[in-house]
Short mmCIF file of the C-alpha atoms (twelve columns), coordinates in Angstrom:
data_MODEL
# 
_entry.id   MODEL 
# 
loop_
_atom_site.group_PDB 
_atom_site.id 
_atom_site.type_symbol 
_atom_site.label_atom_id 
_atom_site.label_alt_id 
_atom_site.label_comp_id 
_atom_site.label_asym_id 
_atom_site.label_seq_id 
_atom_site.Cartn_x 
_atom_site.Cartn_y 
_atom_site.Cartn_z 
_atom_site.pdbx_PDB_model_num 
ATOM 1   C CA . UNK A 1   2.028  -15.647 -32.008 1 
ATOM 2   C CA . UNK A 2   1.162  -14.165 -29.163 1 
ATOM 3   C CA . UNK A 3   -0.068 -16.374 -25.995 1 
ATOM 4   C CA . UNK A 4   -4.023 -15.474 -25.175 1 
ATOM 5   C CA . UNK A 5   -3.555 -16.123 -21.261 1 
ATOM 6   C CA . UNK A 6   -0.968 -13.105 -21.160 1 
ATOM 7   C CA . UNK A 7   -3.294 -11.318 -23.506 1 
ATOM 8   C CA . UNK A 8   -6.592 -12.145 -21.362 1 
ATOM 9   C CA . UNK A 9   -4.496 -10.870 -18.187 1 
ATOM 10  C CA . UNK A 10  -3.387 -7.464  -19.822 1 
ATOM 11  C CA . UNK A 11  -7.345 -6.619  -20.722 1 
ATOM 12  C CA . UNK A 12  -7.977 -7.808  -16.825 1 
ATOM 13  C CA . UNK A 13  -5.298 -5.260  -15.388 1 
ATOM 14  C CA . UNK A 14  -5.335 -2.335  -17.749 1 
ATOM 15  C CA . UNK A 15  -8.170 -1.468  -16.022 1 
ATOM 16  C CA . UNK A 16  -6.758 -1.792  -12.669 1 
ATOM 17  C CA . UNK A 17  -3.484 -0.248  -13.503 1 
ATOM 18  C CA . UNK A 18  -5.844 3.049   -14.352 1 
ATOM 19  C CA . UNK A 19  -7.928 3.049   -11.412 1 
ATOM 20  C CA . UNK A 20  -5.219 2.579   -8.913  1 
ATOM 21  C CA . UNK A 21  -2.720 5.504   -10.234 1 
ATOM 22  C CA . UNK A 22  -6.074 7.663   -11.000 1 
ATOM 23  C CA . UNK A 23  -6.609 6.928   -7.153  1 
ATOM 24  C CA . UNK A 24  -2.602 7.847   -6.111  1 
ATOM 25  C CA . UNK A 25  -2.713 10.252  -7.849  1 
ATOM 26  C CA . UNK A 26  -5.773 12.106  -6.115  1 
ATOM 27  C CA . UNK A 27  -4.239 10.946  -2.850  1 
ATOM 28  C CA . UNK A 28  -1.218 12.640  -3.550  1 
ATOM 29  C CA . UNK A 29  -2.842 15.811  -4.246  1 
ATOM 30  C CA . UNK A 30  -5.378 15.782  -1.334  1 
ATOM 31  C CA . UNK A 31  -2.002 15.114  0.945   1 
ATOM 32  C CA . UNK A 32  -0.811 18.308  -0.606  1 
ATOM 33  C CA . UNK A 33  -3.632 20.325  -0.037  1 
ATOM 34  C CA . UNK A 34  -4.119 18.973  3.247   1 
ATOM 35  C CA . UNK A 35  -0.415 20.064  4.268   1 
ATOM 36  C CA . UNK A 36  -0.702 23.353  3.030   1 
ATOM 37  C CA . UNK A 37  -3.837 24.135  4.900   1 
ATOM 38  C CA . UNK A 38  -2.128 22.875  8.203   1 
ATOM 39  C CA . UNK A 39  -3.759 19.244  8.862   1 
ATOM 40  C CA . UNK A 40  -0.552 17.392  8.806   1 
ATOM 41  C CA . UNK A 41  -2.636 14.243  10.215  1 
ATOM 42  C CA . UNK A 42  -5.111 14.094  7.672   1 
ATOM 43  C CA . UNK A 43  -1.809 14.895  5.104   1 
ATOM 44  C CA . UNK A 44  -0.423 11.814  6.497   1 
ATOM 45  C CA . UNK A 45  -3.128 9.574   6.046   1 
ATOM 46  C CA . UNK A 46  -3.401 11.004  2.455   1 
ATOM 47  C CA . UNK A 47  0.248  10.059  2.033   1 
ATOM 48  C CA . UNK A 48  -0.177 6.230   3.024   1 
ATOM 49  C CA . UNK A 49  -3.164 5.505   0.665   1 
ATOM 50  C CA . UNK A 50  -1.031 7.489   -1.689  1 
ATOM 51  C CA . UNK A 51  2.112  5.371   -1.407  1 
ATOM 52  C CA . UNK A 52  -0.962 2.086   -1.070  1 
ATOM 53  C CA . UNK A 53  -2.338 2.698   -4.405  1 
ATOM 54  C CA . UNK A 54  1.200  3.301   -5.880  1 
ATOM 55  C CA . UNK A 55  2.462  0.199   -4.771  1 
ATOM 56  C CA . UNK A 56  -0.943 -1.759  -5.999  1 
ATOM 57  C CA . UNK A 57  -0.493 0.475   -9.299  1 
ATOM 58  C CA . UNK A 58  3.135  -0.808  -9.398  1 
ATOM 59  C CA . UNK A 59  1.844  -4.655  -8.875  1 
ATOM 60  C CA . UNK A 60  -0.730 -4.659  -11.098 1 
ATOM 61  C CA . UNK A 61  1.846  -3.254  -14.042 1 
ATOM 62  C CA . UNK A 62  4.309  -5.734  -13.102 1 
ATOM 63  C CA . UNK A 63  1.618  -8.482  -13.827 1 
ATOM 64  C CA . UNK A 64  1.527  -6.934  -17.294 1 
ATOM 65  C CA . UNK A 65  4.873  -6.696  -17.812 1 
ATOM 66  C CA . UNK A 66  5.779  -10.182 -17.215 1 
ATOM 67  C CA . UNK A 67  2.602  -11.712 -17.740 1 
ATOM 68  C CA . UNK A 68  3.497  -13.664 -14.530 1 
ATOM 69  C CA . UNK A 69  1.821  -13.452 -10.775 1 
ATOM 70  C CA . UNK A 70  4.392  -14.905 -9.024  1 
ATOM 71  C CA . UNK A 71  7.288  -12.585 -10.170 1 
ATOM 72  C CA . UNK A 72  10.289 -11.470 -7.650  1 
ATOM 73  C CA . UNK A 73  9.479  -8.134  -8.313  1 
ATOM 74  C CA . UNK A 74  5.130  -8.489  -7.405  1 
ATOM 75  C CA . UNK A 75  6.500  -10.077 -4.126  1 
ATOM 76  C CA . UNK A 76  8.901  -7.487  -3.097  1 
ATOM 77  C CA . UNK A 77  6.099  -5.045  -3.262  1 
ATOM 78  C CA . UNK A 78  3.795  -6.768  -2.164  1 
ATOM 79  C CA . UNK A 79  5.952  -6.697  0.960   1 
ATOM 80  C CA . UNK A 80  6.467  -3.614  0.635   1 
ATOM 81  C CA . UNK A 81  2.712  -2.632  0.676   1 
ATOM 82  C CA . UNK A 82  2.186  -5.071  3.643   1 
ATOM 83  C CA . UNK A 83  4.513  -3.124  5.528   1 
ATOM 84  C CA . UNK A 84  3.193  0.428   4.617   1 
ATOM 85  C CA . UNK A 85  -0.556 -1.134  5.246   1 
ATOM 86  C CA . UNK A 86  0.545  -2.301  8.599   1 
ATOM 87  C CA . UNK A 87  2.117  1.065   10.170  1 
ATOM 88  C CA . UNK A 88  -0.029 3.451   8.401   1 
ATOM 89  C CA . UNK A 89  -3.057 3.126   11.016  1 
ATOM 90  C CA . UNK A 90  -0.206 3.989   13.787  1 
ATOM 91  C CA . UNK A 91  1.271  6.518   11.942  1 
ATOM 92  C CA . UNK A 92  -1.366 8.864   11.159  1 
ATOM 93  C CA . UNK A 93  -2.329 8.116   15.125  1 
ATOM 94  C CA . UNK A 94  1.154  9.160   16.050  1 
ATOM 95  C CA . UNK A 95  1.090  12.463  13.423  1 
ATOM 96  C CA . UNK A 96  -2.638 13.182  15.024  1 
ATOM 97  C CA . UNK A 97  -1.320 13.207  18.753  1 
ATOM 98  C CA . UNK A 98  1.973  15.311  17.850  1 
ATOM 99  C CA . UNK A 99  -0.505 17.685  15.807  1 
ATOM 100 C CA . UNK A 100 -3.328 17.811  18.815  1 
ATOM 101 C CA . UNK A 101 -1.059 18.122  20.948  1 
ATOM 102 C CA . UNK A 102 0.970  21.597  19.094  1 
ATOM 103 C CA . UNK A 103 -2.310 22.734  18.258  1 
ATOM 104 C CA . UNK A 104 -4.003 22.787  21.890  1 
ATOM 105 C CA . UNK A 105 -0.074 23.501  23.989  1 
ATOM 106 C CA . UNK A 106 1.608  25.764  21.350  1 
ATOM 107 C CA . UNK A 107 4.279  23.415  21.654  1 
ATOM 108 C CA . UNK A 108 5.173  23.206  25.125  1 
ATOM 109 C CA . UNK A 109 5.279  19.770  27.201  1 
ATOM 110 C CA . UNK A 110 1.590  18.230  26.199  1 
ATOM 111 C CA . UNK A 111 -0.444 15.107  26.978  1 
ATOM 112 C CA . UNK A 112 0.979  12.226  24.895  1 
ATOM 113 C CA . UNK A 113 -1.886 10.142  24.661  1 
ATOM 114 C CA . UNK A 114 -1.420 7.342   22.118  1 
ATOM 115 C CA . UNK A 115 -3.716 4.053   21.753  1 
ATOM 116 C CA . UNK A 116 -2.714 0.826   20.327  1 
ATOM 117 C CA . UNK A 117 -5.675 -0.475  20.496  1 
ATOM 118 C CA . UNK A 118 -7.468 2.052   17.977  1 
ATOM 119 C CA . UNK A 119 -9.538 0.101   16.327  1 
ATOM 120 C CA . UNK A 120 -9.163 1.743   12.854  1 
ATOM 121 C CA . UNK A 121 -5.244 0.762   13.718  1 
ATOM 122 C CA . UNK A 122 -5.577 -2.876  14.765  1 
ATOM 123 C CA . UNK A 123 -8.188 -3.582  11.451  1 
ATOM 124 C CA . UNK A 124 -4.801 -1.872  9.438   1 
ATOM 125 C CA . UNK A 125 -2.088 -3.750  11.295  1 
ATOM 126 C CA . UNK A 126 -4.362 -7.219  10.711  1 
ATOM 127 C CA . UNK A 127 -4.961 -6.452  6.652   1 
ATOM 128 C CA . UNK A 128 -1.011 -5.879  6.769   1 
ATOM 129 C CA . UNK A 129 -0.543 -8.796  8.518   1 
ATOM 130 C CA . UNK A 130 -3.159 -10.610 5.966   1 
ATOM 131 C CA . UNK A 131 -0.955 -9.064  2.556   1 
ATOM 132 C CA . UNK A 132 1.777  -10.225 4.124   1 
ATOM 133 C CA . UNK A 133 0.904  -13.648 4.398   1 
ATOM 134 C CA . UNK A 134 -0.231 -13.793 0.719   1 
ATOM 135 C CA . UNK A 135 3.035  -12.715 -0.297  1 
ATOM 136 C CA . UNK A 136 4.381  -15.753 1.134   1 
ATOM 137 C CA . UNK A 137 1.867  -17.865 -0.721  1 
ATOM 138 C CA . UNK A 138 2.966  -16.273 -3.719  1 
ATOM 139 C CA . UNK A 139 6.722  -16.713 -2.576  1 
ATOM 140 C CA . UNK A 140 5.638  -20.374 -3.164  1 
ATOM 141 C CA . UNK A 141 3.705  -19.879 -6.394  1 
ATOM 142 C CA . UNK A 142 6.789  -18.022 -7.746  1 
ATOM 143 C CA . UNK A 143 9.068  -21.425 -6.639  1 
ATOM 144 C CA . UNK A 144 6.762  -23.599 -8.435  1 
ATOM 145 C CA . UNK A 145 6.185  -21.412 -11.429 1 
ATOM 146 C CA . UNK A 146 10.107 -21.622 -11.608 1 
ATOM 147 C CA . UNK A 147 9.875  -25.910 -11.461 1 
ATOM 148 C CA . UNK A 148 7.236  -25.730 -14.564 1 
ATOM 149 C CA . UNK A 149 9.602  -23.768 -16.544 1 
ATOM 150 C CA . UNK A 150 11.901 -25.690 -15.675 1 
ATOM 151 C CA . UNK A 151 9.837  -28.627 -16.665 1 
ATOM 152 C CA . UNK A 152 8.790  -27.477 -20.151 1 
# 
């Protein structure tokens, strides 16, 4: 007999699970095509939401998996993704300088001109910041998810 809460969750993420790979997936391939016709900034960008939507892909399957939220493993990458989230908006800054910079001095010594306070790079850093922070709460929804079983 099979519990209808873990069955109600699997019809909730299958569709999830779908769109998010369907969307790393075309993320991975744009990154490709964007390297190989020589826009290594926008390939970059295309690599974080690639390696985003993996990780949210890899999440949502966990929750299938297990049939549990609060696992260890949906916290680690949640982590994970908080940490990719939060550096990608400086990154792809970073790879667009480097690649202006190439482009416009054929390589020579060039203008470094870098921003922190990008706004597409602070509103990155801050939902980062914001996935992190739910991982916690779900740190603590994993500790008392261990006291029910523990309970019954």
């Amino acid at each position: 007999m099979k519990d209808p809460n873990v069955e109600a969750l699997n019809k909730r993420t299958r569709t999830d699970v779908l769109i998010t790979l369907l969307l790393s997936a075309v993320f991975a391939v744009r990154a490709v095509i964007k390297l190989f016709r020589h826009a290594p900034d926008a390939a970059c960008s295309s690599m974080f939401l690639f390696v985003i939507f993996l990780l949210t892909g890899l999440i949502f399957i966990d929750i299938r998996k297990n049939g549990k939220p609060f696992a260890q493993s949906v916290i680690t990458k949640m982590r994970a993704l908080a940490v990719t989230v939060c550096i990608s908006g400086y990154v792809s800054q970073f790879v667009d300088c480097i690649a202006d910079g190439i482009r416009n001095h054929g390589g020579e010594a060039f203008p470094f001109t870098f921003y922190l306070d990008d706004r597409h790079s602070v509103y990155m850093f801050l939902l980062g910041t914001l996935i992190g922070i739910l991982s916690e709460i779900f740190v603590y929804g994993h500790a008392l998810q261990n006291d029910m079983d523990q309970i019954a």
